[in-house]
N, C-alpha and C positions, 0 to 999 in steps of 0.2 A: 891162342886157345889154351886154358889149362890144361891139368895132366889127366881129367879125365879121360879114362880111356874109351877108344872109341870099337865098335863092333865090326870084325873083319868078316868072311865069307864063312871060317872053320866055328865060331864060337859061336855066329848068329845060327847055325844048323844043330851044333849042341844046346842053344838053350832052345830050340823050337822039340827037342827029341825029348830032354830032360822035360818039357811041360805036357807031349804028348800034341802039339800044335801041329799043322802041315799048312802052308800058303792055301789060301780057296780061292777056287779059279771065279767064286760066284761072285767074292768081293775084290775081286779083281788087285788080289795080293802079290806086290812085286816088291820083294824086299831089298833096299840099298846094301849093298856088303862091299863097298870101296871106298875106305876111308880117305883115302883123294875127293873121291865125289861130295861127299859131307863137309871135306872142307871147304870144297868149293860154295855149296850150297848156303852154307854158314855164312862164307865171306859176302857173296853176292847180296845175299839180302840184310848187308849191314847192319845186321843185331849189334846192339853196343848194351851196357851193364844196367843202362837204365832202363831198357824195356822188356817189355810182358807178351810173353811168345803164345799165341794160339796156333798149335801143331795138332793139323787137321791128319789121322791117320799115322799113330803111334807106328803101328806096327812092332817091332820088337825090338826099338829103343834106339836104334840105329843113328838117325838123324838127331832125335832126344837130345843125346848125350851131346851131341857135338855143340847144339843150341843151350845145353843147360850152361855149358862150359864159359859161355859168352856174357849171358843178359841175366838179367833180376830174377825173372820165374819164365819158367813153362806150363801152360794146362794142355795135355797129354790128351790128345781124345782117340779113343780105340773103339770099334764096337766089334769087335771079334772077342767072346767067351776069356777063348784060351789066352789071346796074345795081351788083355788085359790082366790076367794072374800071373803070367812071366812079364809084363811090362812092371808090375807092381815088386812082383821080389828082383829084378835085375836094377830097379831104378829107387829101392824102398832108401838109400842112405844117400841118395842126391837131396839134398835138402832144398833145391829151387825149382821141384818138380812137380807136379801133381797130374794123379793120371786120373780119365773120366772114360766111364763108360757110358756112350753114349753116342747117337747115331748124327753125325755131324749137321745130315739132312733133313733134321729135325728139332736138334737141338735149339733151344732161343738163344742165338748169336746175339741180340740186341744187350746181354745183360753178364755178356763176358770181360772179364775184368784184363783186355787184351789191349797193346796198339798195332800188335804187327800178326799176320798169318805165313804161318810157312809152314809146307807140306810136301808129302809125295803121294799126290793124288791118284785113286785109281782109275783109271782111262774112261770108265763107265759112267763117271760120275763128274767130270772135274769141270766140265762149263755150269751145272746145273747148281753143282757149290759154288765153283767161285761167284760166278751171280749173284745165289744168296747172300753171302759174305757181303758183296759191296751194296748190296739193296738192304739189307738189316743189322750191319755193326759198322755205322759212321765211326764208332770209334777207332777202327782199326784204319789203320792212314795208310799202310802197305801192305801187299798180298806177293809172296815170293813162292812160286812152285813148282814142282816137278811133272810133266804130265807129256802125254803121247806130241810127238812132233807135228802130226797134222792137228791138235786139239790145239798144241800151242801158239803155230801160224793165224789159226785160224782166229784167233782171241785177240793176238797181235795186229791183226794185220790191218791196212789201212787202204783208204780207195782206190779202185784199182786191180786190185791185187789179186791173185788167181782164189785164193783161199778167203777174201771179203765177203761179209756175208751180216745178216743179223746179228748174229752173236758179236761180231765185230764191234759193231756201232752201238750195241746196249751196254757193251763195258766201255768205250770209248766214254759214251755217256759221265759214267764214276771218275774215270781217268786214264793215265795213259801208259799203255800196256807195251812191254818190249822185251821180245823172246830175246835173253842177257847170255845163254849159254846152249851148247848144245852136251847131252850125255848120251852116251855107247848102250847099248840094251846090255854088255857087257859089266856096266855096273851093277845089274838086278838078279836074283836069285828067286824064283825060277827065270828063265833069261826068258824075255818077251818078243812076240813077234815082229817088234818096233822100237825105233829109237826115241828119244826123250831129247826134250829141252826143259829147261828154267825160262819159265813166265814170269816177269816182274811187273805189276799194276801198281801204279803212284796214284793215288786219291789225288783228286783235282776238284777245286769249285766245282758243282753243277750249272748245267746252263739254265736261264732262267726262262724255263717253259714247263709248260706239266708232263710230268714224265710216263704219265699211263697214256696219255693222247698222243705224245712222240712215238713208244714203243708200237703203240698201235698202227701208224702210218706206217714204221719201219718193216716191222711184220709186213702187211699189205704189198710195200713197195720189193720185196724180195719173193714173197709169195709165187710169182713168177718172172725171177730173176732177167729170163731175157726180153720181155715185153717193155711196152714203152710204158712210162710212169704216167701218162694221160688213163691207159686201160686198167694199171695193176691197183693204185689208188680214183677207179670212177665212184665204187661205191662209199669212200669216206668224203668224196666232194657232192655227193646229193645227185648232178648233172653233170653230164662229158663236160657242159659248157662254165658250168661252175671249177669244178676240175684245171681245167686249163686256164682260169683268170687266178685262181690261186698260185697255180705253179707260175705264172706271168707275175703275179704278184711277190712272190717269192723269188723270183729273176734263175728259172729253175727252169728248161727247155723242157716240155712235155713229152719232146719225141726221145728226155733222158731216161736212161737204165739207172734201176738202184744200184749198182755196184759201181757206177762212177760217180755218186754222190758219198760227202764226208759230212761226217757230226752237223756244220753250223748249215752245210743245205737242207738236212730232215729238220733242224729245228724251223726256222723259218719256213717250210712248207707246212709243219705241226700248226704254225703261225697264223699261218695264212688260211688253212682249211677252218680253222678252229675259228 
């Protein structure tokens, strides 16, 4: 890493006073002040010189800095007022940085001039981004981020698993997600009720079936998680009896629960119903 310097806990609270800024609890602002932790975060989501960082959630440079220090460019995205006018004068003489204000959850990801996302996302928010990220910027090949340890498990995690679920199998879908770290709520300023991990999602092939008719069964089949998959998807097979020649067809026991099914059983039931 070069010799940019990076934001400790004492300079990140000076420059939030000098702008008149305070964390809001509404956008669920948990600011990094462990420069350990940024290194770590840096390292993990192997940014090298030649790539184009989309840093969801500026914040007050923190992370930024550690990322500018690495790869080609950064697009900065804040939508906090203040912490964009202190992101702009703390960051205006990095010349591989550019900050945007703008609300991530809206913004058109499709036409970002990115390959890689990393973030410190705020807890409220982070399945519903990261989703959008891999549904509308193919360009971006990896997603590296920081976010609450049950949002992280749960993004992670694979069949089985106490924390499998929906959201599971719709990022599975894009690629293959694997909680890379754990972090202390001791790294965050204000300190959160909760600990953190690093999510890392790798873009992988899509499988080849339609993705709005997949989600759709998957949704269904979790709808009511502990019922059997004959009952939870009757109304996407027409008939109980329809129903059950699909999931035979799909070599898929009727009397199975969605959470012991993985990615290639809902496509082939998508398959089958469809």
């Amino acid at each position: 890493m070069s010799s940019l310097e990076l934001l400790g806990a004492r300079r990140l609270r000076e420059l939030l006073t000098e702008h008149g800024a305070n964390p809001k609890r509404s956008l669920g602002q948990n600011f990094v002040i462990d420069p350990n932790t940024i290194r770590k975060v840096v390292d993990l989501s192997g940014v090298t010189g030649s790539d184009r960082v989309l840093e969801i959630g500026a914040g007050c440079g923190s992370l930024t800095l550690g990322l500018a220090a690495v790869c080609e460019h950064v697009l900065a995205v804040e939508i906090d007022d203040h912490l964009v006018e202190l992101l702009r004068a703390t960051l205006g003489d990095v010349a591989n940085v550019e900050v945007t204000h703008a609300d991530a959850l809206s913004m058109p990801l499709a036409d970002v001039d990115a390959n890689v996302l990393v973030g410190n996302l705020p807890y409220n928010i982070a399945t519903h981004l990261l989703l959008r990220a891999l549904e509308e910027a193919p360009q971006v090949s990896q997603i590296t981020v920081m976010t609450q340890k049950e949002v992280g498990e749960r993004l992670a995690a694979g069949a089985g698993a106490k924390s499998y679920g929906q959201t599971s199998v719709m990022v599975r879908y894009f690629g293959r997600a694997e909680v890379v770290s754990q972090i202390s709520r001791r790294a965050f300023w204000p300190v959160p009720n909760v600990d953190s991990v690093v999510v890392q999602v790798t873009r992988e092939q899509v499988p080849d079936v339609d993705r709005e008719s997949l989600f759709k069964v998957v949704k269904a089949a979790f709808s009511q998680r502990r019922k059997q998959l004959r009952n939870t998807l009757g109304p996407l097979g027409g008939t109980p009896q329809a129903t059950e020649a699909a999931l035979d067809e799909a070599g898929v026991s009727p009397q199975a629960r969605a959470e012991e099914l993985d990615l290639a059983d809902f496509v082939r039931i998508t398959k089958a119903i469809a």
